[in-house]
N, C-alpha and C positions, 0 to 999 in steps of 0.2 A: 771268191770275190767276183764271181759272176755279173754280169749287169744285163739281169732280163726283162726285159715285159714283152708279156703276149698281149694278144690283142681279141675281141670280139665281132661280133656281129655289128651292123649298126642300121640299114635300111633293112628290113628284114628281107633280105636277097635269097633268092634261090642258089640253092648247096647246090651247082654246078660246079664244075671240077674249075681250078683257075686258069686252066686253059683251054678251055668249052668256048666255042665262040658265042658271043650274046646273040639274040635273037634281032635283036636290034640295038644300033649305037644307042649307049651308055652316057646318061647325064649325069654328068661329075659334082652340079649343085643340088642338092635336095630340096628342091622350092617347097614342098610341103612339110618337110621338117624343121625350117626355120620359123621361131617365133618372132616377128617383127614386133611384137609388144612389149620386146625385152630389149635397149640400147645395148649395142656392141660393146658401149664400157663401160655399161653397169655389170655386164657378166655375158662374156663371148662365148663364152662353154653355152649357158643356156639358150642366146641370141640363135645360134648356128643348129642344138639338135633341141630346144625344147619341146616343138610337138612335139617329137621322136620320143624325149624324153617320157612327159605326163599318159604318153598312150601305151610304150611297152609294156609287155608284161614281159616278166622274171617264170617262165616254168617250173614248176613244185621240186623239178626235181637240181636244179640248178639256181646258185648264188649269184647269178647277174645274167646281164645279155648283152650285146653291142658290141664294140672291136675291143683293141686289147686283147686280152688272155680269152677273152669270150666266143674272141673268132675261131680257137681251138673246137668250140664246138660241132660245126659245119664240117671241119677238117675230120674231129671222127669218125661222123657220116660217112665220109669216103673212104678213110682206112676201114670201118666197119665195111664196107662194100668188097673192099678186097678180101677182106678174112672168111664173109659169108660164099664168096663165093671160092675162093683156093680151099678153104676146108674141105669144100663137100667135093674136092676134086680128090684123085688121088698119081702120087708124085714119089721121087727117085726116095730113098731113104737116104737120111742127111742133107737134100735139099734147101733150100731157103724157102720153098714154096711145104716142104715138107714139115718141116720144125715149125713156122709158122702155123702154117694152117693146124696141125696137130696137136700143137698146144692150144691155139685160140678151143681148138674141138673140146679138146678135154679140160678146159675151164668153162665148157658152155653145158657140161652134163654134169648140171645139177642135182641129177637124181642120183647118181654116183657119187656127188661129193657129200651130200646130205646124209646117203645111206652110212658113211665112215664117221659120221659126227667129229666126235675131236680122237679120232683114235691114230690116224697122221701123225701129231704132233706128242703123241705119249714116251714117243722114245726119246724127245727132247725132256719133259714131265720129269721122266722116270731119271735120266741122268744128273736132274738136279737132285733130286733126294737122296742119291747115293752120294753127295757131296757132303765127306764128313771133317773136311780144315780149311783153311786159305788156301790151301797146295790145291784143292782138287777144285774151287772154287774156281782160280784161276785157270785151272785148264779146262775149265769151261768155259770162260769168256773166251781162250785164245781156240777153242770150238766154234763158238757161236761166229767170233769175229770173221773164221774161215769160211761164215754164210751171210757175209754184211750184215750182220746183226750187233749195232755196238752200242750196248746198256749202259755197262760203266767205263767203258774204252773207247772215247772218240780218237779215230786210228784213219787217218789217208796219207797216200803216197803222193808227192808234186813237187815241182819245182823248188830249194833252195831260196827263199826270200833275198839271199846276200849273194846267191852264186846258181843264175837259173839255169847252168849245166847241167845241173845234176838234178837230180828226183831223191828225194829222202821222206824219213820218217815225220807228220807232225802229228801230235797230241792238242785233242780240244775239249773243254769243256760240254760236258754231257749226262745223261744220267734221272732227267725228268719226263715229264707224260705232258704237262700242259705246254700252249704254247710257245711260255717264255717264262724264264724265273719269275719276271713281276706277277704274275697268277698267281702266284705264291703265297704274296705279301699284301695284295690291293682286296679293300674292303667294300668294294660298290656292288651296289645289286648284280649286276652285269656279271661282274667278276667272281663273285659268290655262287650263283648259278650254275656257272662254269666249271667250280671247283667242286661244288654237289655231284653235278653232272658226271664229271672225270670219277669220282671215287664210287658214283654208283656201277658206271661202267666194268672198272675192275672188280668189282665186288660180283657184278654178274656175271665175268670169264671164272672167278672161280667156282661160282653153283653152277654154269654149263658144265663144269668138268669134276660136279658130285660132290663138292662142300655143302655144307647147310648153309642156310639164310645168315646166320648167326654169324659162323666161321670166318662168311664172305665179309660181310662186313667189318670182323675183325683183320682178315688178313689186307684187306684196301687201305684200313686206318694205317698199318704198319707201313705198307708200302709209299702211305702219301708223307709219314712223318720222314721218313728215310729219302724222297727227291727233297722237299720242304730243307732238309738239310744241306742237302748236294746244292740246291738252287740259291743258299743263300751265301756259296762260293763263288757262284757266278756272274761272270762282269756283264754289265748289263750290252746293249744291240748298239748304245751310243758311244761306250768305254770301247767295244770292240771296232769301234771304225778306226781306231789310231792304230796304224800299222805298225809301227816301231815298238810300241807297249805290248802288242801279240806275238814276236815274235822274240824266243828266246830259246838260242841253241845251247846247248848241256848236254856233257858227257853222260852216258849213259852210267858209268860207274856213279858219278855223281849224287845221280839221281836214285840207284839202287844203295846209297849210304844213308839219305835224304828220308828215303820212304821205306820205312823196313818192313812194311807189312806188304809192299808190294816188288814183288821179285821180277823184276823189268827184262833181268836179261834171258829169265826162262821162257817167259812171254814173248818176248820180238824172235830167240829159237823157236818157240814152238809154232811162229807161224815163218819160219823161213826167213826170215829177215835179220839177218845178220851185221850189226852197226855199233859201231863205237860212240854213235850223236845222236842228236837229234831236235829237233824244232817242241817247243813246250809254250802252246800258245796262251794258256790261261794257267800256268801253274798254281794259284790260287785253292781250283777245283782238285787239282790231283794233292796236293797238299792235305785237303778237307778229307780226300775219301781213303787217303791213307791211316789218318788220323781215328776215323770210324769204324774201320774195317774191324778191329777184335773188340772196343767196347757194344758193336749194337751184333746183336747175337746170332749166331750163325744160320739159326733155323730163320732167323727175322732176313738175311740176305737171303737163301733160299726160297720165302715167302716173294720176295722184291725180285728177282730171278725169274720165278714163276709168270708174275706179271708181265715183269715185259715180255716173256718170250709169246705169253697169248697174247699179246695186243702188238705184238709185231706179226705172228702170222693167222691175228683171227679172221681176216678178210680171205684167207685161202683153205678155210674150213667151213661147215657146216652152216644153213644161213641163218640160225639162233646166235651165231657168233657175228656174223656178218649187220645181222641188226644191231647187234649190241655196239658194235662199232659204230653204226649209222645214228642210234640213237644220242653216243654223245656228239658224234660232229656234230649232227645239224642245232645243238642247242650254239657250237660256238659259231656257226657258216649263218645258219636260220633257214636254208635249203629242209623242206619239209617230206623230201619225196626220196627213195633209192634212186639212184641211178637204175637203168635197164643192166642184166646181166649183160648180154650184148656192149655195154657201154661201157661197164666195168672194165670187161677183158678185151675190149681195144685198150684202155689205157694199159691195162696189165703187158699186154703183147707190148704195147709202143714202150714201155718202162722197161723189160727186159730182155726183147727182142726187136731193142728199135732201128737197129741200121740194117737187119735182115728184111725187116716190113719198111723201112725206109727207100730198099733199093727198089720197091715194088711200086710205093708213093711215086719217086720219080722217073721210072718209068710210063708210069701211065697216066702223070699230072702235070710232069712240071714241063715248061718252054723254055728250052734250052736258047734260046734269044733272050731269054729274060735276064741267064747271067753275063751276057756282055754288057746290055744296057745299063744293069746296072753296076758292075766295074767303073762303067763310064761315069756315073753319076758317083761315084768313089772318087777316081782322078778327079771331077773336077771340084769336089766338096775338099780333098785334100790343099788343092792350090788355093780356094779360098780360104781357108784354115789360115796358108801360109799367109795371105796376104795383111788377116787379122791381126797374128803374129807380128808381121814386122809393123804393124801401125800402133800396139800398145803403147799408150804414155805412162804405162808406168813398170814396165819392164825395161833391165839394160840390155845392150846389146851381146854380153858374153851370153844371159839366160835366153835371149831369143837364138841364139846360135844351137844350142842345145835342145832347144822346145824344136826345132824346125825340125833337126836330125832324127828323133822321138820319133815326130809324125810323118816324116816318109821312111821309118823302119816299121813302120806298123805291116803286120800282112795280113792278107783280107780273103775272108774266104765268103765265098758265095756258093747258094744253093743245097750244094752236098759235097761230100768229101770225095777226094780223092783216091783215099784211100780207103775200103769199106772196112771196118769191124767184123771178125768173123765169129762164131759161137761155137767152138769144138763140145756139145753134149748133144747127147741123144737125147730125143725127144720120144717120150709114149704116151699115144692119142687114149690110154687108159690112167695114167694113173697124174693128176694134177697137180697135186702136194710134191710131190715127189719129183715134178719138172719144174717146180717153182723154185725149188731147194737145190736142184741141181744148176740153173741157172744164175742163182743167189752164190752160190760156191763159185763159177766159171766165174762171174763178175768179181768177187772179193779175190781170186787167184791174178786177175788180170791186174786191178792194180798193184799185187803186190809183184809181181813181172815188173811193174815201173822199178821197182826199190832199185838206187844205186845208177840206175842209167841215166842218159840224157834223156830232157822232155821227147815224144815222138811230138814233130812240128804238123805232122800232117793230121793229128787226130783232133775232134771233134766231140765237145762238149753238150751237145744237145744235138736229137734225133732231124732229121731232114724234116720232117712234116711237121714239126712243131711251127706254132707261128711266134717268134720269138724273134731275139738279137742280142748279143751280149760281147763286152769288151774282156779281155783276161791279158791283165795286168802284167804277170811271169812270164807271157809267149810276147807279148804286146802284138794282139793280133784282134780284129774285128773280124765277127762271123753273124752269116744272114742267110737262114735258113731257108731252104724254097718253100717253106711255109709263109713266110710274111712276105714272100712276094707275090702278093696278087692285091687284089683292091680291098679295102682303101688305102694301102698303102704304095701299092704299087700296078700300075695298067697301062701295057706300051701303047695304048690308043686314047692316052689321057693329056691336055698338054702340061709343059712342063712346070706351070703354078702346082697343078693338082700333085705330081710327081715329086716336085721338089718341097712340098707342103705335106707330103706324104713319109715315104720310101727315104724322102733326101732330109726331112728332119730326123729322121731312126736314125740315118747315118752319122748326121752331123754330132747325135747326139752318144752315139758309142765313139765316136774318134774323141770327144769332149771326155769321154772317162779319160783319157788316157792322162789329164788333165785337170780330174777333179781334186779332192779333197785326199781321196788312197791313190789316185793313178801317178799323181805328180810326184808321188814317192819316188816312184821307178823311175828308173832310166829306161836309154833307148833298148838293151839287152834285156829288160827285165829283173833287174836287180835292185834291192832295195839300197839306192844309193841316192845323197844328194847331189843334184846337179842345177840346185840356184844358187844364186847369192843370198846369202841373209838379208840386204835391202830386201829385194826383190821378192823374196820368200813371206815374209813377215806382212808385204802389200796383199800379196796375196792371200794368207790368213784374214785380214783384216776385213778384203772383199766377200770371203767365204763368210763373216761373220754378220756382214750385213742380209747376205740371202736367208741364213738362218734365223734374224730377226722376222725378217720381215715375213717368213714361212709361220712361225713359230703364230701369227696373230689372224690365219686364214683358218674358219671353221669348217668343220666337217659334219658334226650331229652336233645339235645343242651344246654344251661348252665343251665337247672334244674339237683340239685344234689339233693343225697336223704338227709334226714335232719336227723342229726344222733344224733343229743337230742330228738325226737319226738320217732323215730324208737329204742332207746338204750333195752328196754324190750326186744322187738322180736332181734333184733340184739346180745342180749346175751344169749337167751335162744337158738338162732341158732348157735354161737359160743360152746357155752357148750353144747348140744345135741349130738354134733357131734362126741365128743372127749368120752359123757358118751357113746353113742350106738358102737363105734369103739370098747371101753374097754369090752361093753358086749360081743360083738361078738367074740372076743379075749378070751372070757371064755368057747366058745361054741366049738365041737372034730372039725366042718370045718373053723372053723376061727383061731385052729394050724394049719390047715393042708398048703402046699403051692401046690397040684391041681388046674392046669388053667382045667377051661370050659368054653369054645368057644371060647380059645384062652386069655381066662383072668386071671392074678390072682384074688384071694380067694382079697384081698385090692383092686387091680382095679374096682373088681363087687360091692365092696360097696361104694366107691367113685364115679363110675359109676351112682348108686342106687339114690345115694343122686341128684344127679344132672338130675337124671327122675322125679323124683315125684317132681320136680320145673317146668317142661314145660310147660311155656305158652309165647302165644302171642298173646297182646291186643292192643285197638284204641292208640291213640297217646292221644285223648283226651279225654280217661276214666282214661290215665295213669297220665295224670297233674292232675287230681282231686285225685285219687288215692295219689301219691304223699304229697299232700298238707294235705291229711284228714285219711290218712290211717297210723296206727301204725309200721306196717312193710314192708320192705325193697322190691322193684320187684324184682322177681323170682330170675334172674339175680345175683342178688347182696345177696340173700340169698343162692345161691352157690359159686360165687366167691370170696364174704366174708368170710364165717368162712375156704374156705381151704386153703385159704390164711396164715392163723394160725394154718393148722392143717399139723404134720410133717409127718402123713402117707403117707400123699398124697405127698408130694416130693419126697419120695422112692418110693409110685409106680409106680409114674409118671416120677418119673428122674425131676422134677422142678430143674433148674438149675439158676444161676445169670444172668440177661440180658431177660429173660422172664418176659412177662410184667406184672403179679401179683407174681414174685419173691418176696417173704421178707426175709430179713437176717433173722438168727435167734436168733436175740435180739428185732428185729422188732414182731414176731408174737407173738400177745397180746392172752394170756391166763386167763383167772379168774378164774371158775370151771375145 
């Protein structure tokens, strides 16, 4: 239950590192990226970046550009910086600089990996075909699952929903290749394409690995009838945001009465993990695949086996496989270009060696000034919070007693961890399969180390150099990677409109999960318990259901709108973020002051603010997947939504009656 977004590019700035000093002071308004042909409230997203908008370009080889998740781009740059140059060094064996660098090397000699074709992964191949019952079937999943590879086992260790002391077993819903079940089932050109796409895909992992034409495409047919099955067990992206409906503990004996064809307690032995319970978050699915297991035939699972295991490690073979992969993303992204090898295996290093190459990032990027300032901007977005709190008219006093409590148990972590992630495998600068596999194994042993203990409070869920932020429910703790502290969201030479319009909206709006639609589940410990009153509770539903409306009627492509039960989380922690980081700023000596600079008020620049650190623009047909699969709102509607409801912005904008995101003001929905 992560709650991330990255962020993009957006003035197309020079990849200097984020604490490179500028050449020259830094203008925080983009005068030439605003289209003044466009009213503020007819559409502020466009008003604020639409030059910007109609002149980028999207590069061939990439689904968007601008801040958000796009800013990651720039940021590989400079991880690629590090990798090209510690590879071609040479370093202690077992090093950080050593494993790094060595692996990034030996995923960058192509010519070695190409010479092996798919013969790497033959000893996976060959151990399915020696699978001749369920018995041996299964010890092949609780194989696979010992290299994160989970086909028909959605299997992690975390926190206890009812008792976040402990770390246990949960089961999810799993077992498909598209998207999202709905692929499945939806008839639109779009979607049709999609599912073309996916079955040619697998049809050409099995002629790389010496089927005929024929075969392939008999053995794809089988394997798509066989998710097609699995997928129409599963709860759809909107069913699973009710936390309470997902979570369901059961005795494992139970459950091994329940499913006879799956022998549970051999499985959780065979991978060490030894438990009497367990969390069974969609039992629906596991229900379905129990059910299937001996009427759809044994060689037909071995066929579906097959498949996934290529399309889980065709990207670290051969690059006929490598396209083959490329060739269905980009029909669902609409990205028409490879990434650069180079590019690839940054992201590969940062996925599986990312707090080793993280400790390297901030070392040599990040401003250690930057994480007190913004702690600070923490404290005081926290006090506004509180202040919010105790001014609800429609909260009693016992649930504001308890929302308060919540929100100063949160803990916050800034930059990087404290505590670094270590990687006990050897690395060899020859052979790359085989450090990817070993790697995949250390990762899948680490969390099952979790099983049975207490959450570790100091660990971290996303790599330091990411430009992200996310809320986690179970810990109740906000983290801010020193990735997304630099500009636009955050720049200690910026004043504090731009800052709290930036940096101080992220924040407001991860303290807001804690808060939203799943957050308010939890208490202040992280346990799935209630702690409103049914008045109070049911106000709140009812507030949630108004944002959902009114999400539900904002278009995205031609009559796709964004789906405002899916989206309601992010959609209210971007409603409330806005209003807490405004009240921060409003605490701070420039956010009394009323000084325009560069011609702006002290509220334009933070209205301004909010609607920079949203710029982007992507394919048309990353954005209908996006859409359909993604939790929150495009750019777009993450700024013309919440200021729609937010009344600063009609003073400082003059939003007037008759502009096309006017709302009266009985109309603009408030919750926090």
């Amino acid at each position: 239950m992560k709650k991330l977004f990255l962020i993009p590019l957006a003035l197309i700035w020079a990849c200097a590192s984020p604490t490179s000093p500028d050449p020259e002071p830094r203008v925080f308004i983009d005068l030439e990226g605003i289209d003044s042909t466009i009213r503020p409230g007819d559409n502020f997203f466009m008003h604020v970046n639409g030059k910007w908008y109609n002149s980028a370009e999207i590069d061939a080889d990439q689904v968007g550009v601008g801040s958000y998740s796009f800013l990651n781009i720039p940021q590989k740059k400079l991880l690629e910086s590090i990798l090209e140059e510690i590879s071609a060094g040479s370093h202690p064996k077992g090093s950080i600089e050593q494993k790094v660098g060595d692996f990034y090397a030996s995923g960058m000699d192509t010519t070695a990996i190409n010479a092996r074709g798919f013969e790497p992964i033959q000893p996976i191949l060959d151990q399915i075909d020696q699978i001749s019952s369920l018995g041996d079937l299964e010890k092949f999943i609780v194989s696979e699952l010992k290299h994160s590879n989970q086909s028909i086992i959605g299997l992690r260790i975390s926190p206890d929903d009812e008792n976040s002391t402990i770390n246990i077993i949960h089961l999810s819903q799993t077992g498909i290749g598209l998207p999202d079940r709905d692929y499945y089932f939806k008839s639109d050109s779009s979607t049709l394409g999609i599912q073309k796409a996916y079955q040619k895909y697998i049809s050409t992992l099995f002629e790389l690995t010496g089927n005929s034409a024929e075969e392939s495409q008999k053995n794809a047919e089988k394997v798509y009838t066989i998710e097609k099955q699995l997928a129409e067990s599963h709860k759809t992206r909107i069913e699973r945001r009710v936390v309470k409906e997902n979570y369901h503990k059961v005795a494992v004996a139970v459950l091994d009465q329940k499913h006879g064809n799956i022998a549970w307690n051999e499985l959780f032995q065979g991978l060490g993990l030894k438990t009497d319970s367990l969390d069974i978050r969609q039992p629906a699915y596991y229900d379905r695949l129990n059910s299937m297991l001996k009427p759809v035939p044994l060689a037909d699972w071995k066929t579906y086996l097959k498949a996934h295991a290529l399309s889980e490690y065709s990207n670290y073979l051969s690059s006929p496989f490598q396209k083959a992969a490329f060739e269905y993303s980009k029909v669902v992204s609409g990205q028409s270009k490879q990434l650069t090898r180079a590019q690839e295996m940054v992201q590969q290093v940062d996925r599986q060696l990312g707090f080793d190459l993280g400790q390297l990032y901030v070392k040599r990027y990040f401003d250690e000034n930057a994480k007190q300032k913004v702690l600070d901007l923490v404290n005081n977005l926290q006090k506004a919070f509180e202040q919010r709190i105790n001014n609800l008219d429609w909260m009693s006093d016992s649930t504001k007693t308890q929302a308060k409590e919540k929100l100063y148990s949160i803990t916050k972590k800034i930059g990087y961890p404290d505590k670094w992630r270590e990687y006990p495998v050897s690395i060899d600068r020859e052979k790359y399969f085989e450090n990817v596999l070993a790697l995949r194994k250390d990762d899948a042993q680490y969390q099952f180390n979790k099983f049975g203990k207490a959450p570790d409070k100091t660990e971290w869920g996303t790599t330091p150099s990411t430009v992200t932020a996310y809320y986690n429910p179970s810990l109740n703790e906000i983290v801010f990677p020193a990735g997304i502290l630099q500009y636009p969201y955050f720049d200690p030479n910026a004043d504090d409109a731009i800052n709290y319009g930036g940096i101080g909206m992220v924040i407001g709006h991860e303290l807001t999960h804690a808060f939203d639609d799943q957050g308010a589940q939890f208490d202040k410990d992280g346990n799935l318990k209630n702690w409103w009153t049914k008045a109070d509770y049911e106000k709140f539903k009812a507030k949630t259901q108004l944002l959902i409306d009114r999400y539900d009627t904002f278009t995205v492509l031609d009559s796709v709108h964004v789906k405002g039960a899916m989206t309601i989380g992010e959609n209210t922690a971007d409603n409330g973020g806005i209003y807490i980081a405004y009240d921060a700023f409003k605490l701070t000596q420039q956010g009394q002051d009323t000084t325009q600079i560069d011609g702006f008020t002290p509220d334009q620049r933070f209205c301004y603010s909010i609607a920079r650190i949203w710029r982007v623009k992507t394919r048309d047909e990353y954005m209908q997947t996006y859409v359909n699969t993604n939790s929150h709102s495009p750019a777009m509607w993450r700024v013309n939504g919440p200021l729609m409801n937010f009344e600063p912005f009609y003073t400082a904008y003059g939003i007037q009656a008759g502009d096309a995101n006017y709302k009266a003001p009985e109309e603009r929905i408030k919750i926090w």
